[in-house]
C-alpha positions as CSV (number, residue, x, y, z in Angstrom):
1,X,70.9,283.0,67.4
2,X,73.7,285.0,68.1
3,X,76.3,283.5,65.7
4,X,73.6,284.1,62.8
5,X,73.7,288.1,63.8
6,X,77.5,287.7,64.0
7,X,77.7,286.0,60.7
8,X,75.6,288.3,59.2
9,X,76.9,291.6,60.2
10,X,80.6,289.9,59.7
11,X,79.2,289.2,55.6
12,X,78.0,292.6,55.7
13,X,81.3,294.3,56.9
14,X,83.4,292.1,54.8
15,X,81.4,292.9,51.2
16,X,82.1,296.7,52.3
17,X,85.4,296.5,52.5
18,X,85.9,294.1,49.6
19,X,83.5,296.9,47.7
20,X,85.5,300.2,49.0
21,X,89.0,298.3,48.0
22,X,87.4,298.1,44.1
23,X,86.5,301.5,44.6
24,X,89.3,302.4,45.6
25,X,91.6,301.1,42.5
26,X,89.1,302.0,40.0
27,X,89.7,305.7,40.9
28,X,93.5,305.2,41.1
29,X,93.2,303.4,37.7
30,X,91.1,305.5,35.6
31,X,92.3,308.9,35.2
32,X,89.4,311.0,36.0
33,X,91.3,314.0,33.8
34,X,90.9,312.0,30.8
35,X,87.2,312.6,30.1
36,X,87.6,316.3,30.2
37,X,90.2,315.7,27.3
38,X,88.5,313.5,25.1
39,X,85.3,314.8,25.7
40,X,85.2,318.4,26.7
41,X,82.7,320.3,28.0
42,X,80.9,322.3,25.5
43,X,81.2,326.5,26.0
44,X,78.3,328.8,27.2
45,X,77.1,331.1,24.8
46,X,74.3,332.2,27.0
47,X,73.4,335.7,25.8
């Protein structure tokens, strides 16, 4: 019963990190400044 928990908390742990790595390089790749360039946000002209 043991090696089931073991097995499952060791998937568990492993998908984080393997998740938090593809984080990781999506924010290094993609260029967060970008988006405010080509898409601006639009002015307030609240009166």
């Amino acid at each position: 019963m043991a090696y089931m928990w073991i097995t499952t908390v060791s998937f568990a742990v492993c998908l984080g990190l393997v998740g938090g790595v593809f984080v990781y390089y999506l924010k290094v790749a993609l260029n967060s400044e970008d988006s405010n360039r080509i898409d601006p946000l639009p002015k307030d002209h609240s009166e």
